[in-house]
N, C-alpha and C positions, 0 to 999 in steps of 0.2 A: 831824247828830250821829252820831257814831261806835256801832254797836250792839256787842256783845262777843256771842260762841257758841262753845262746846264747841269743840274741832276730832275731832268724832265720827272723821273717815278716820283720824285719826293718833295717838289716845289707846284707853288704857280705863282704867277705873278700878272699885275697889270702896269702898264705904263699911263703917267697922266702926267701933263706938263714936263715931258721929258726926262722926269725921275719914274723909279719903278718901287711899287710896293710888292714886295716877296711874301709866301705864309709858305711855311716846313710844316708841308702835311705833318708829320711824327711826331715832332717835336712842339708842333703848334705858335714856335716862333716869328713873331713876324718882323723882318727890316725895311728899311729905305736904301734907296741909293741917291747919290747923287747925279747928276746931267756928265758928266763924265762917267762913272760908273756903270749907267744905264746904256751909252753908247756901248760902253766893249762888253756888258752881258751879251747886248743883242748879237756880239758878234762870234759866241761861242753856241750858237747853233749847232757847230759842229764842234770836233775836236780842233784848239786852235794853242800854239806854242805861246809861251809868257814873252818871245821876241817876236813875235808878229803880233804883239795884242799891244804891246810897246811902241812898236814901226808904227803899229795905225795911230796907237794915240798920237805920236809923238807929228805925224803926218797931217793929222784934225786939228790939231792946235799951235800946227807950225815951234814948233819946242823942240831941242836934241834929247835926244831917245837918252842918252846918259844922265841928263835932267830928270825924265822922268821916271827908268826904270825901273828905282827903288820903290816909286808908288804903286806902280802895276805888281810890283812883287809884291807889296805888301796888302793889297788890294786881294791878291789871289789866292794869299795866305788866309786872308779873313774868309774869303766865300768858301776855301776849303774847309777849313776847321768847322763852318756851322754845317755845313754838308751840303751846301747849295750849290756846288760845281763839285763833277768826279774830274778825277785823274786818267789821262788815258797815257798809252803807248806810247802810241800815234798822232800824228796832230795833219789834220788838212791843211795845206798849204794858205795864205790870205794874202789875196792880189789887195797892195793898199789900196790902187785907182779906184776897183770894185768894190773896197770899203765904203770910199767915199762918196760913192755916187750916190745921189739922192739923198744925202744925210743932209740934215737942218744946217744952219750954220749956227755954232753954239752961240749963242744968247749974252754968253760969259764970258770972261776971260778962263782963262785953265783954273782949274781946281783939281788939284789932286782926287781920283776916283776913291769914293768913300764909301764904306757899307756903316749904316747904322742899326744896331737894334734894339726893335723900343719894347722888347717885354715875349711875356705868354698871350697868345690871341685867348685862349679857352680861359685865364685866370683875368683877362679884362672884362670878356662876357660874365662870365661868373659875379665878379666887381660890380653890377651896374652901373657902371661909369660911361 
């Protein structure tokens, strides 16, 4: 089973107001996430399977996993392609309880986890905009 992780060498990110802005060192891409999508980045810390990244969301927002795991898959699709999460082997196990502790209570109702991307950071500067 395919695990999903960060790609730590080639991103950074900050979190603010519960979404995350990403920049791809290489590429110099930068996106959004949204308040769902920001929860399950943080939870690929490690290697973690697209069914336990499902289970959690689908556990955070009291939703059936059948409901939502077309999103998560297409969620994982997008951060793979831009190269913001590798593919691993292996995937660590995720205790949901251990997900949820201490997580916020979202804010929202469910929204679909979203990656948005707004452009070239280096062709903005450049821009003076």
């Amino acid at each position: 089973m395919v695990a999903y992780l960060v790609n730590r060498d080639r991103v950074a990110w900050r979190v603010v107001d519960d979404e995350a802005v990403i920049i791809h060192s290489e590429t110099s891409d930068y996106f959004s996430l949204n308040q769902s999508a920001t929860w399950l980045w943080s939870l690929m810390d490690l290697p973690r399977s697209g069914d336990d990244l499902t289970a959690a969301l689908s556990a955070r927002y009291a939703r059936p996993s059948t409901e939502i795991g077309s999103d998560v898959k297409s969620y994982l699709e997008h951060l793979t392609k831009a190269g913001l999460v590798l593919q691993e082997a292996e995937s660590v196990p995720l205790a949901i309880p251990a997900a949820l502790a201490g997580a916020a209570v979202p804010r929202d109702g469910y929204e679909p986890p979203q990656l948005v991307k707004f452009g070239n950071l280096e062709t903005l500067i450049l821009s003076g905009e």
